[in-house]
Structure formats: C-alpha cells, structure tokens
C-alpha atoms as a printed R data frame, in Angstrom:
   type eleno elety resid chain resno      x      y      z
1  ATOM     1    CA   UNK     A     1 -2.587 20.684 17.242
2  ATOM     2    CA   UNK     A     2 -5.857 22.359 16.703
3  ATOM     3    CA   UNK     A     3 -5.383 24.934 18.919
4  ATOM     4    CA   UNK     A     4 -1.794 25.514 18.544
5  ATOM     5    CA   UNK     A     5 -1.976 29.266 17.014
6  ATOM     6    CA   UNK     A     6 -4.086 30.081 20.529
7  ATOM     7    CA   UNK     A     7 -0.767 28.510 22.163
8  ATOM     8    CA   UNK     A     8  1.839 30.131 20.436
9  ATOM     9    CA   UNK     A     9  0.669 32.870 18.474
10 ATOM    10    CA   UNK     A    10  0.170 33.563 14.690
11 ATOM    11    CA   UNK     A    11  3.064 33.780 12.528
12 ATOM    12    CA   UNK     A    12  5.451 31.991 14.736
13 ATOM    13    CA   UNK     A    13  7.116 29.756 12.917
14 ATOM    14    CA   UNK     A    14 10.409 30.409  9.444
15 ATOM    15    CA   UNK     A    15  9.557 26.626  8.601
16 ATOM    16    CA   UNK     A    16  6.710 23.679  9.525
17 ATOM    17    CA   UNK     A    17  7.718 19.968  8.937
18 ATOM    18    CA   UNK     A    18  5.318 17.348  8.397
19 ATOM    19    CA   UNK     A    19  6.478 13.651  8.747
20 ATOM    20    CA   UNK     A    20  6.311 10.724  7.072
21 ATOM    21    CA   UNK     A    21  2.367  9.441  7.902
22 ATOM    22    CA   UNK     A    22  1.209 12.110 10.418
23 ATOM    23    CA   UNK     A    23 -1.568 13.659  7.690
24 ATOM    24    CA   UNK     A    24 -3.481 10.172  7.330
25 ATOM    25    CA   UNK     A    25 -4.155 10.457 11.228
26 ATOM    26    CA   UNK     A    26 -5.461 14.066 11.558
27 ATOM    27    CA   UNK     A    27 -9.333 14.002 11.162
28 ATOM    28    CA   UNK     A    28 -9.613 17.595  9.588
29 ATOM    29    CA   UNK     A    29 -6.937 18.064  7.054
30 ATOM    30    CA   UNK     A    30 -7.632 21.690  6.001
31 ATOM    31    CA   UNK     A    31 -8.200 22.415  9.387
32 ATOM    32    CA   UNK     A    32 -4.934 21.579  9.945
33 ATOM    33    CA   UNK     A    33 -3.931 23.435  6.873
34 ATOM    34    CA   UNK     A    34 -5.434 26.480  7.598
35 ATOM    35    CA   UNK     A    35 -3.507 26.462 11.309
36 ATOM    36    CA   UNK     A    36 -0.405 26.013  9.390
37 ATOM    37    CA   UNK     A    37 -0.796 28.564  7.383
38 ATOM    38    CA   UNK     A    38 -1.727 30.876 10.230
39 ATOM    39    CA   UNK     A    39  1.358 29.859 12.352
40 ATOM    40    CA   UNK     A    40  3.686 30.724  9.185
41 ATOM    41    CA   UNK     A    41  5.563 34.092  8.812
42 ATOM    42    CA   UNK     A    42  4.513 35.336  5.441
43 ATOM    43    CA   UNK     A    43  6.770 33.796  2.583
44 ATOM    44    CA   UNK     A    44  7.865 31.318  5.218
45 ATOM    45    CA   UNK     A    45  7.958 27.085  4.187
46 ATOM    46    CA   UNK     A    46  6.047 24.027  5.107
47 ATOM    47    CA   UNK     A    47  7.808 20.944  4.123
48 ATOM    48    CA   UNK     A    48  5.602 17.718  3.903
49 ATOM    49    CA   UNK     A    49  7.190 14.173  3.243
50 ATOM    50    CA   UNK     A    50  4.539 11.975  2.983
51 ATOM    51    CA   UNK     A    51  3.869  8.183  2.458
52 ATOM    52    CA   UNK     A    52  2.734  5.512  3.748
53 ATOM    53    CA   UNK     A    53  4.608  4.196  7.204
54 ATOM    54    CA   UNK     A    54  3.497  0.514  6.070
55 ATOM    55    CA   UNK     A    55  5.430  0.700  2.294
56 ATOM    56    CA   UNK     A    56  8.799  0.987  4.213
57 ATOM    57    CA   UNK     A    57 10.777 -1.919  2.714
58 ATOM    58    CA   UNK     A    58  8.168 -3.067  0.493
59 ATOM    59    CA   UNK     A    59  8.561 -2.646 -3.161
C-alpha cells in the first residue's frame, strides 16, 4: 500500500474508497494519508466508511 504511488504513479486515481475496518489495521495512518493524497487527481474524492467490523449486528 505503502509504495503504491511508486507502482502506479501520482495522481492516478478520480476516486479512493476506504472500507469498513481497513484504517484500524494500517500501522501508519498519515502515511497512508499522505499516499492517498498523492495518488488523487487534484479536486478528486476519497470516500471512507468506517466502523468497527465487530459492531455489525450489535446494538
């Protein structure tokens, strides 16, 4: 993941999605931010859904 603007280049990408519990296992969080922002277009989206993968059917 860390690496992925070496892979594909910077400003690759109209739109990033981020599923539901993928942030809580990254150990750098702005890392991943910052390669994010780098793989981006400028004005482009990143869409995050978060929560926890445990709280499904729990209320």
């Amino acid at each position: 993941m860390y690496d992925a603007v070496d892979v594909l280049g910077p400003a690759a990408f109209d739109f990033v999605y981020t599923g539901v519990g993928a942030l809580c296992w990254l150990p750098d969080v702005t890392r991943w931010a910052r390669v994010v922002a780098d793989l981006l277009r400028p004005g482009r989206r990143l869409f995050i859904r978060e929560g926890s993968p445990h709280a499904v059917g729990t209320r």
